[in-house]
OpenMM code with the backbone's topology and positions (N, CA, C; nanometers):
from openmm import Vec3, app, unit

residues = "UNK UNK UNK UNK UNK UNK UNK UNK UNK UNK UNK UNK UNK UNK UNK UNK UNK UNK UNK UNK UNK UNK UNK UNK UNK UNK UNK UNK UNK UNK UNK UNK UNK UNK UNK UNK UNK UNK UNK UNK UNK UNK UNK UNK UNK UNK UNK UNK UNK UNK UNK UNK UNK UNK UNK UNK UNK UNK UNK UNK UNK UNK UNK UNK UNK UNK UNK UNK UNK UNK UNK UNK UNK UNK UNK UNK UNK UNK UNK UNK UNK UNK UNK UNK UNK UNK UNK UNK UNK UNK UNK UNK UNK UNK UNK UNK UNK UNK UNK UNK UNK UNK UNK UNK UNK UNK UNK UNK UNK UNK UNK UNK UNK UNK UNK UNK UNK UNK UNK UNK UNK UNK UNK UNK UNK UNK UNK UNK UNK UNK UNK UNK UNK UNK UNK UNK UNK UNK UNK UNK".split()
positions = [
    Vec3(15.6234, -3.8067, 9.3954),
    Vec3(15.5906, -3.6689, 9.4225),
    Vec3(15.5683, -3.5959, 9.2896),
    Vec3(15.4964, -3.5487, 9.2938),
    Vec3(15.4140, -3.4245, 9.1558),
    Vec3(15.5045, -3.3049, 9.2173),
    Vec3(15.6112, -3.2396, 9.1416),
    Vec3(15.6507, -3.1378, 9.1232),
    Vec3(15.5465, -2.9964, 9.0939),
    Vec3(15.4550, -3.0375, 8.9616),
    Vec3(15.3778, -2.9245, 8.9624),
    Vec3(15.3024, -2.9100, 9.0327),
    Vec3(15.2743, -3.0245, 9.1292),
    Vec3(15.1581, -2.9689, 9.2218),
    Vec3(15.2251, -2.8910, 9.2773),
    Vec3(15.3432, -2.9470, 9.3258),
    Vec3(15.4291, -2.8033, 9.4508),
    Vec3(15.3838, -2.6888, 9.3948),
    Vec3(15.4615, -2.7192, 9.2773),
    Vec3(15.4636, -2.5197, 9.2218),
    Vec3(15.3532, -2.4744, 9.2104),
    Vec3(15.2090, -2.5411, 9.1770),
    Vec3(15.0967, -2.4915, 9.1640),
    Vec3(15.0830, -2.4582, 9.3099),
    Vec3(15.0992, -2.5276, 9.3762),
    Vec3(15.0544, -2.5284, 9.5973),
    Vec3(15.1320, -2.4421, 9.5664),
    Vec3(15.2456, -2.3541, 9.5671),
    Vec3(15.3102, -2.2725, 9.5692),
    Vec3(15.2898, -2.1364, 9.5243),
    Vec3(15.2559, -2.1011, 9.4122),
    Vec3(15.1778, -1.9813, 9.3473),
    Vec3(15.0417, -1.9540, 9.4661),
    Vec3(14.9422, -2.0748, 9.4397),
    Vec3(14.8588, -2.0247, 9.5432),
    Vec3(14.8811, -1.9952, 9.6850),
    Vec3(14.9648, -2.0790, 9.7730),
    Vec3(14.9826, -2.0253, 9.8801),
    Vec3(15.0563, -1.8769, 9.8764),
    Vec3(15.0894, -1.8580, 9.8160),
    Vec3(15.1875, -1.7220, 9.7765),
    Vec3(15.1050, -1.6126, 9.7895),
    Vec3(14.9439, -1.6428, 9.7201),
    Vec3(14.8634, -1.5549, 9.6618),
    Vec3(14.7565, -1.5508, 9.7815),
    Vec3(14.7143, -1.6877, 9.8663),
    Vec3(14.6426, -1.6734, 9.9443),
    Vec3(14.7007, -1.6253, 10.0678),
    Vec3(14.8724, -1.6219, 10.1096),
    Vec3(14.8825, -1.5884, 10.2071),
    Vec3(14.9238, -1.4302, 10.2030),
    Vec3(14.9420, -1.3982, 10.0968),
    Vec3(14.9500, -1.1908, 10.0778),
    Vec3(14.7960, -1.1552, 10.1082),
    Vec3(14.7335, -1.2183, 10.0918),
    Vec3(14.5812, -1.1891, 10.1168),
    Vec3(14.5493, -1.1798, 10.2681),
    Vec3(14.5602, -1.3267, 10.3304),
    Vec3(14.5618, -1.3353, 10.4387),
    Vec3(14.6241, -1.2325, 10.5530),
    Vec3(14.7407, -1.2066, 10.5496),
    Vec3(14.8488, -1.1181, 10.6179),
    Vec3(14.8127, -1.0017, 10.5847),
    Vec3(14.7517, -0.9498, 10.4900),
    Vec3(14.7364, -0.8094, 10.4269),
    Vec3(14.6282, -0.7892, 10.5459),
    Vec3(14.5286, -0.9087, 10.5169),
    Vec3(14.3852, -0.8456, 10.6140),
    Vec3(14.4153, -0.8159, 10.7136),
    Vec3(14.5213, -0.9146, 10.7859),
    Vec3(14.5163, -0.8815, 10.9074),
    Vec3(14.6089, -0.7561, 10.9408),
    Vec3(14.7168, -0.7178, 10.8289),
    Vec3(14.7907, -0.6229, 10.8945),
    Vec3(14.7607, -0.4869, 10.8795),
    Vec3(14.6276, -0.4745, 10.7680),
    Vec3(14.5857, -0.3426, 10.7999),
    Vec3(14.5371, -0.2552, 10.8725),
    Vec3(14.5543, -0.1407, 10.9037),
    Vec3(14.5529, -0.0849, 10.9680),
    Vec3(14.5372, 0.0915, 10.9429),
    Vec3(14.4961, 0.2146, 11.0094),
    Vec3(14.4677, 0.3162, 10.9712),
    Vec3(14.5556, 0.4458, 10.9194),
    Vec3(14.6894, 0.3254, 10.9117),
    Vec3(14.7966, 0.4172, 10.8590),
    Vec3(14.8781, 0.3511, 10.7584),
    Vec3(14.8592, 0.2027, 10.7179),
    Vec3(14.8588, 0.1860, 10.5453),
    Vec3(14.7099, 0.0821, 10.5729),
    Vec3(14.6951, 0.1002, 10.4065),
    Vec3(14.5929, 0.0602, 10.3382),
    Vec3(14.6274, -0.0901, 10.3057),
    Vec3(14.5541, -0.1804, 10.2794),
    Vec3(14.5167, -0.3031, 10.1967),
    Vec3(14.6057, -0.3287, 10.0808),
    Vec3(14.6134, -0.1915, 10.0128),
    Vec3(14.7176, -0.2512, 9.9467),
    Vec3(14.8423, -0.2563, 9.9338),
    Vec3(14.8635, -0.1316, 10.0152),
    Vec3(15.0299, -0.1243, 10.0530),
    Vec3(15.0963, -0.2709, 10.1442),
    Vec3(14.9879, -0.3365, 10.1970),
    Vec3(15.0414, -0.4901, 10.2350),
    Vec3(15.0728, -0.5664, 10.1569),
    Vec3(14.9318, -0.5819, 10.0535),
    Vec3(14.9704, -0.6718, 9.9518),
    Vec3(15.0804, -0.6441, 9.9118),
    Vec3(15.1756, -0.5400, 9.8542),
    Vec3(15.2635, -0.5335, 9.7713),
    Vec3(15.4055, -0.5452, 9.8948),
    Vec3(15.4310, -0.5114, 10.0029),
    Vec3(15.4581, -0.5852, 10.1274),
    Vec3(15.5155, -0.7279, 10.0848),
    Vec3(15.3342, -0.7883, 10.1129),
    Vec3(15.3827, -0.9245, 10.1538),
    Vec3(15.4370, -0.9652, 10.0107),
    Vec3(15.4001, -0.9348, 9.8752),
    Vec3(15.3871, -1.0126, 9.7999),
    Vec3(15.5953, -1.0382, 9.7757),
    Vec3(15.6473, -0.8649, 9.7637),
    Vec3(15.7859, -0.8614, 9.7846),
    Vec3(15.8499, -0.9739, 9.8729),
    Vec3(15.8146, -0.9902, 10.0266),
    Vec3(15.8937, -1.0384, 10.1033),
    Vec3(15.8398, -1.1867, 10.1348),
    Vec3(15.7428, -1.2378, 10.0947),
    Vec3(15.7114, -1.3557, 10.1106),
    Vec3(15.7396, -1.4398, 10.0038),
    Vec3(15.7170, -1.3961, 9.8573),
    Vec3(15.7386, -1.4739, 9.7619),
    Vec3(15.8823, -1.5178, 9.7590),
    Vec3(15.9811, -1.4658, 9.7909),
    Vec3(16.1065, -1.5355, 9.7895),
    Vec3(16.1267, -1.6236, 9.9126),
    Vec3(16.0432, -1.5953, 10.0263),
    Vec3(16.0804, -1.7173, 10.1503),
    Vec3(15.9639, -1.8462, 10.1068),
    Vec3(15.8966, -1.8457, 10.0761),
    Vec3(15.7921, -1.9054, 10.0461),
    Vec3(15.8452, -1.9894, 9.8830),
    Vec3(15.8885, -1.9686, 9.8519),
    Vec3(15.9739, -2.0130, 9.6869),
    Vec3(16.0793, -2.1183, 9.7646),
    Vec3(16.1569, -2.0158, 9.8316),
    Vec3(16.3094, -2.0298, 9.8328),
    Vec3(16.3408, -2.1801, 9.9616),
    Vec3(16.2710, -2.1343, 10.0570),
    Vec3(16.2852, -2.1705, 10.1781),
    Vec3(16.1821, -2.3256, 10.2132),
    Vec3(15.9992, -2.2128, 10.2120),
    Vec3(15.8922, -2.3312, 10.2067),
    Vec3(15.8743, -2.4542, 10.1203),
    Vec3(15.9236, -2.3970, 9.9785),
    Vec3(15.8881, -2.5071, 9.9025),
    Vec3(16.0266, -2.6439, 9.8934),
    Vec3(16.1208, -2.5953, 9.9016),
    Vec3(16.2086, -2.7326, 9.9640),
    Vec3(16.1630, -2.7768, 10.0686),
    Vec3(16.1353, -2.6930, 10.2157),
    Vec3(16.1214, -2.7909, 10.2990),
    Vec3(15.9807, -2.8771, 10.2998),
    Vec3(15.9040, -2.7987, 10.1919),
    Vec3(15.7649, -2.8940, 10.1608),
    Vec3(15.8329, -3.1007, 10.0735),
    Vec3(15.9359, -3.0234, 10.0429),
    Vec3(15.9539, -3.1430, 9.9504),
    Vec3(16.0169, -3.2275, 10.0895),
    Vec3(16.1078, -3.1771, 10.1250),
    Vec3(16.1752, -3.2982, 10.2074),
    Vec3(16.0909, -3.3627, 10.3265),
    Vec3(15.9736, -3.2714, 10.4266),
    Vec3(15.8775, -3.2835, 10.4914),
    Vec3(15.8172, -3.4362, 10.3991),
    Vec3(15.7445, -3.3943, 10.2632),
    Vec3(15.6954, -3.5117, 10.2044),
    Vec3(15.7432, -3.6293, 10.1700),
    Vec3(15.9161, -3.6287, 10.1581),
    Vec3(15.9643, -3.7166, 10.1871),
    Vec3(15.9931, -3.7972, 10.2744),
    Vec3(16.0089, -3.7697, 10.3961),
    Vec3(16.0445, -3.7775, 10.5184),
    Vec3(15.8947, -3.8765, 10.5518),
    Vec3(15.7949, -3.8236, 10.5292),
    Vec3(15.6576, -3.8909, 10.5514),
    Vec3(15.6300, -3.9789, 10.4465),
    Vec3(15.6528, -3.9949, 10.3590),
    Vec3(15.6524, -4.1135, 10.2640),
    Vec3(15.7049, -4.2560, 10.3285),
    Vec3(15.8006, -4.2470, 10.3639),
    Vec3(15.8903, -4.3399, 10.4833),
    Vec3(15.8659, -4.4251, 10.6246),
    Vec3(15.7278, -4.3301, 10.6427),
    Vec3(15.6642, -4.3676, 10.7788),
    Vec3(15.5542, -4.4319, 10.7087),
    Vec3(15.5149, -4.5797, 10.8071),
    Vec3(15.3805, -4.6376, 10.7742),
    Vec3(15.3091, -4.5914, 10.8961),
    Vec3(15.1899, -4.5090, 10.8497),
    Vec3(15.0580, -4.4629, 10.9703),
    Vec3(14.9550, -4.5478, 10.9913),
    Vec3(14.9478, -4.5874, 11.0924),
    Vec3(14.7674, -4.6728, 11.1379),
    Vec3(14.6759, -4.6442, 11.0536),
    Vec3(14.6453, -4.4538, 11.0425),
    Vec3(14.5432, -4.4201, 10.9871),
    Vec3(14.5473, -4.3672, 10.9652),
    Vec3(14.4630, -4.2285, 10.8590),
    Vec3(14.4848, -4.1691, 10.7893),
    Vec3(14.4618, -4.0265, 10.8557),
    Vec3(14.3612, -3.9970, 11.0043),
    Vec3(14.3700, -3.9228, 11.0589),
    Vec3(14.5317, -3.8609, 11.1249),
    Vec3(14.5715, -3.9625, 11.2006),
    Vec3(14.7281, -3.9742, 11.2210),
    Vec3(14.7958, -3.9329, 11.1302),
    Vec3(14.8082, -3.9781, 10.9927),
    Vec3(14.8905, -3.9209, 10.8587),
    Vec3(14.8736, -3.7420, 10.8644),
    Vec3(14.7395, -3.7363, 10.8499),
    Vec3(14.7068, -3.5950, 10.7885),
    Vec3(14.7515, -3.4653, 10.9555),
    Vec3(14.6682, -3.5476, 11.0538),
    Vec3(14.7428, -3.4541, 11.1766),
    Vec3(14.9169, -3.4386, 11.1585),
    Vec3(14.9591, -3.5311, 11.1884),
    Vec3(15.1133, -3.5162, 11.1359),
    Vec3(15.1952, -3.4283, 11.0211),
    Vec3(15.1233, -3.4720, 10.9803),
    Vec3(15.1362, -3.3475, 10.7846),
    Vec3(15.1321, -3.2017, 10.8681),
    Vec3(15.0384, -3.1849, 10.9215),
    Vec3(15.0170, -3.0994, 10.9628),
    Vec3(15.1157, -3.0220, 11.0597),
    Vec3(15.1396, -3.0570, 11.1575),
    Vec3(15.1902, -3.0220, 11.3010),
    Vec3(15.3264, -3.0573, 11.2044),
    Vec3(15.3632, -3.0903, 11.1291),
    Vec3(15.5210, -3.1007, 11.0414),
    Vec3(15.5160, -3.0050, 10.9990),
    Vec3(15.4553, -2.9192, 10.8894),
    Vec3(15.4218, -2.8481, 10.8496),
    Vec3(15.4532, -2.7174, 10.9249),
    Vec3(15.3784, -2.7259, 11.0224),
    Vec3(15.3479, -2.5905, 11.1544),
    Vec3(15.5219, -2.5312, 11.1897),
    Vec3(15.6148, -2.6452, 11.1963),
    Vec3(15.6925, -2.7211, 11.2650),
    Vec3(15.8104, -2.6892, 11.1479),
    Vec3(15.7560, -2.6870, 11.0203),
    Vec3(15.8505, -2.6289, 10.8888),
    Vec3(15.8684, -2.4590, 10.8677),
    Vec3(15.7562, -2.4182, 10.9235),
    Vec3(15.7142, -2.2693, 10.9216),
    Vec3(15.8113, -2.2150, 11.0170),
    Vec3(15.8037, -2.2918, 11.1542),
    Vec3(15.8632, -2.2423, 11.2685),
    Vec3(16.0300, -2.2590, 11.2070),
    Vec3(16.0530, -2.3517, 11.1555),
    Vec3(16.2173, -2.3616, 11.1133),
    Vec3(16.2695, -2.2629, 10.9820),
    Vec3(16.1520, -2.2325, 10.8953),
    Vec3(16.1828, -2.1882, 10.7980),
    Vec3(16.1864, -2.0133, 10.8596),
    Vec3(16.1153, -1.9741, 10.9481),
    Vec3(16.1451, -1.8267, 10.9637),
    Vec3(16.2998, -1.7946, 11.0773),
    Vec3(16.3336, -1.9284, 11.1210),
    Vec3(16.4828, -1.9327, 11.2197),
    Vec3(16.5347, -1.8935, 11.0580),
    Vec3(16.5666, -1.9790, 10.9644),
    Vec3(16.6414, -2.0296, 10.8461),
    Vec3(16.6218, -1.8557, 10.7918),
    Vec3(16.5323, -1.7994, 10.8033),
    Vec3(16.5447, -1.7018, 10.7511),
    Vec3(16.6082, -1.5384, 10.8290),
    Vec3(16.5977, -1.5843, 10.9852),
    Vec3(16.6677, -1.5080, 11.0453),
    Vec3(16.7931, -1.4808, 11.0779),
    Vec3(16.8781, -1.6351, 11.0361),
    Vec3(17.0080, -1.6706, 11.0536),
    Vec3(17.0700, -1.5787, 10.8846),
    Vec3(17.0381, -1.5864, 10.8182),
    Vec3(17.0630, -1.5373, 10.6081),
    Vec3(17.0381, -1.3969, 10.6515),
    Vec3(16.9374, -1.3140, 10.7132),
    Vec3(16.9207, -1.1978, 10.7735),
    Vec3(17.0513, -1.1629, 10.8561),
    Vec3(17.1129, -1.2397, 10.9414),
    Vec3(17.2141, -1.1736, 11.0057),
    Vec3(17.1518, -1.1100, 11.1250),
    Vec3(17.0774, -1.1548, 11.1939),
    Vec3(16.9597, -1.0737, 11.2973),
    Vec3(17.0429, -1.1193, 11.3886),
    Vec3(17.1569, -1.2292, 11.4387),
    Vec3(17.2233, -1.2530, 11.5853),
    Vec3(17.1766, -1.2928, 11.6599),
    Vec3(17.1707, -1.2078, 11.7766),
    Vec3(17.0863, -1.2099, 11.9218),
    Vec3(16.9908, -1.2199, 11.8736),
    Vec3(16.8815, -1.1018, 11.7829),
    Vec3(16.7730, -1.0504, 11.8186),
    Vec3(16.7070, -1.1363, 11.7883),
    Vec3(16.7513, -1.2559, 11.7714),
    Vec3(16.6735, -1.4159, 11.6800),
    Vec3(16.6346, -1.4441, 11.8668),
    Vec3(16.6645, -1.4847, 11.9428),
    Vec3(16.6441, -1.4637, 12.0715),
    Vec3(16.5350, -1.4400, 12.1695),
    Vec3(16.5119, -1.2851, 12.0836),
    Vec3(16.4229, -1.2072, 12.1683),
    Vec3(16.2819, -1.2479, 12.1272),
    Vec3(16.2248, -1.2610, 12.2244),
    Vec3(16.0863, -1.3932, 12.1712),
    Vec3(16.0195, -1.2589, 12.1364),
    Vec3(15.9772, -1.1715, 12.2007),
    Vec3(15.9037, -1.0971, 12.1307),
    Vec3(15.9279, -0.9947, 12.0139),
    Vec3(15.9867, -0.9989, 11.9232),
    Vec3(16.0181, -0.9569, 11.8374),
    Vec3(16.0189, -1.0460, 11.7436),
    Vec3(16.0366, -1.1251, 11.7198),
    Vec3(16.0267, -1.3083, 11.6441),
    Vec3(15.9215, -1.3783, 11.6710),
    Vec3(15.8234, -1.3177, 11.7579),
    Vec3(15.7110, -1.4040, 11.7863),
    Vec3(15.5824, -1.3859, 11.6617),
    Vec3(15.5875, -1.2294, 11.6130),
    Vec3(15.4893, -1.2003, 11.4727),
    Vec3(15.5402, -1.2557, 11.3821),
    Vec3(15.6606, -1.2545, 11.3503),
    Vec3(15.6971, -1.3314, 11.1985),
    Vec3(15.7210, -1.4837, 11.2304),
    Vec3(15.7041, -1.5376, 11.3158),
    Vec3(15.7487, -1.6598, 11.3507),
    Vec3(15.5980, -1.6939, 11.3003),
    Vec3(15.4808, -1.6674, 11.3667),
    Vec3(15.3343, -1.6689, 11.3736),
    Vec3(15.3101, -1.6805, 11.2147),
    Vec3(15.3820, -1.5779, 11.1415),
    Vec3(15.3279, -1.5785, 11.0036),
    Vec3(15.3746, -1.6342, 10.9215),
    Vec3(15.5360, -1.7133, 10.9547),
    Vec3(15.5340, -1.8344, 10.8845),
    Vec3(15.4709, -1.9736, 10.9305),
    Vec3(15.4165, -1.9877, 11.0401),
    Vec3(15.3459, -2.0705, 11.0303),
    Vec3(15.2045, -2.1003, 10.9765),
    Vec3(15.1232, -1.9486, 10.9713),
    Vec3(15.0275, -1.9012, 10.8702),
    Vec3(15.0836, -1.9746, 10.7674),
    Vec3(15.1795, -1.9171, 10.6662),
    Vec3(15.2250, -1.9622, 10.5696),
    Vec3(15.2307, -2.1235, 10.5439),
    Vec3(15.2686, -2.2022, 10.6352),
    Vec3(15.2794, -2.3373, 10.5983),
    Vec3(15.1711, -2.3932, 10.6484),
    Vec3(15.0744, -2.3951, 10.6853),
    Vec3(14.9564, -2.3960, 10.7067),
    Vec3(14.8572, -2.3864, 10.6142),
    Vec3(14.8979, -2.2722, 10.5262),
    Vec3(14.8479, -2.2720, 10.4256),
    Vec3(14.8943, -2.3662, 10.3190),
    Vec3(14.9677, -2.3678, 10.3301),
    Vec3(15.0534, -2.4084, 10.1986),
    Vec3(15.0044, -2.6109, 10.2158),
    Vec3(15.0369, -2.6471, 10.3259),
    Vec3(14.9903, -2.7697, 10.3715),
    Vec3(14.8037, -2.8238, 10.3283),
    Vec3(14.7191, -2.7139, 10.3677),
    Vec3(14.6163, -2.7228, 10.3313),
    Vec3(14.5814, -2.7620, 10.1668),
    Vec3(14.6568, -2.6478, 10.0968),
    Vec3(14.6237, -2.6096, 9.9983),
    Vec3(14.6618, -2.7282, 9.8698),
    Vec3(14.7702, -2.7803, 9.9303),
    Vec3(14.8591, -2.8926, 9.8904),
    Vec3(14.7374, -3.0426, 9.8881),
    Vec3(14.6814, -3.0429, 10.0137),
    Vec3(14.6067, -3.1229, 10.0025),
    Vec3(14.5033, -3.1798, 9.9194),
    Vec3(14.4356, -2.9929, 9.9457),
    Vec3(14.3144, -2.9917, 9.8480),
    Vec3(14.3616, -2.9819, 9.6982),
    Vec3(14.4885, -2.9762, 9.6742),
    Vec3(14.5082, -3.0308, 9.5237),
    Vec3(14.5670, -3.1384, 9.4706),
    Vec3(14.5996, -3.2535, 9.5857),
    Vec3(14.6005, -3.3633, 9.5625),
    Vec3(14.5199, -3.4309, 9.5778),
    Vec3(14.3984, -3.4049, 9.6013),
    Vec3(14.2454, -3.4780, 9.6341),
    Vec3(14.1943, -3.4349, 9.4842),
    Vec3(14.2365, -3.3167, 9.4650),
    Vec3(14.1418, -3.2603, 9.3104),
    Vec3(14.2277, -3.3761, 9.1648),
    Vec3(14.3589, -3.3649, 9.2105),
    Vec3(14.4235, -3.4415, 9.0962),
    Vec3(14.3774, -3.6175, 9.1025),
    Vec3(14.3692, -3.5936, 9.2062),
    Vec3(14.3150, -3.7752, 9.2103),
    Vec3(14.1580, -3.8249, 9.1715),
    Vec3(14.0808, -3.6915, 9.1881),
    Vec3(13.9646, -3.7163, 9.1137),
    Vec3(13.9811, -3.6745, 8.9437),
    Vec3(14.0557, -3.6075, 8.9713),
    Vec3(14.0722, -3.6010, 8.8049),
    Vec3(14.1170, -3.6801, 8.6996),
    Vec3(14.1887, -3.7744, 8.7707),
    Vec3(14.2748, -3.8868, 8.6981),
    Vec3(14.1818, -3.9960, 8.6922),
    Vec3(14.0701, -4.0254, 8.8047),
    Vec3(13.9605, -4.0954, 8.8085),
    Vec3(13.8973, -4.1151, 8.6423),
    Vec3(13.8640, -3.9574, 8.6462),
    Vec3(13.7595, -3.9445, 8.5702),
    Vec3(13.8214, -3.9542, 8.4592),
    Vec3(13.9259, -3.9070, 8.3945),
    Vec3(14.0457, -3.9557, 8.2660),
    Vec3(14.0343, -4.1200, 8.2039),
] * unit.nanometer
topology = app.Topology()
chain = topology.addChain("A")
for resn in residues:
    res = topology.addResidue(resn, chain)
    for name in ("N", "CA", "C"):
        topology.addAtom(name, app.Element.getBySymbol(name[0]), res)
């Protein structure tokens, strides 16, 4: 495992998903950028703290498994991933002290949604920079 890739997959997902969430959460009573600075506060520490371990152990965990094929590998990555988001915003509701209201599906259903945004991204992004490092080492 490449450590800096994490942290590099990490900065960018950080950066692409304040972007992402910003677009969608604006609206006619804050602006574009009052999200960004939003998400950038409250995501960069779950996304640090939370995503990027369970990115590591996820990749471990799949290192371990032999896949048929590589479609199978990468769907899996994936739906793990989806599946890390969904655990990592529980993980973050339990440190919150939220109780019950962890419960109430609709109230946990937007931030639940946007950590899976989040690892989604982060999964993607991960990819496309282990495809870039492997052509790069090619060409070295």
């Amino acid at each position: 495992m490449d450590i800096r890739r994490k942290l590099m997959t990490t900065v960018l997902t950080i950066i692409c998903f304040t972007l992402a969430a910003s677009l969608i959460s604006m609206n006619e009573s804050y602006s574009f950028d009052f999200y960004i600075v939003i998400y950038l506060v409250y995501a960069t520490p779950l996304i640090l703290l939370i995503g990027l371990p369970l990115s590591i152990l996820l990749d471990y965990l799949l290192s371990r498994i032999q896949f048929a094929n590589h479609v199978l590998y990468l769907s899996t990555r994936i739906l793990g991933y989806a599946c890390a988001g969904v655990l990592g915003m529980c993980i973050y509701y339990v440190l919150m002290g939220t109780g019950e209201e962890i419960l109430n599906f609709k109230e946990t259903l937007v931030l639940t949604l946007f950590g899976v945004l989040a690892a989604i991204l982060f999964v993607l992004i991960d990819m496309g920079l282990e495809v870039l490092l492997k052509i790069q080492r090619r060409k070295s």
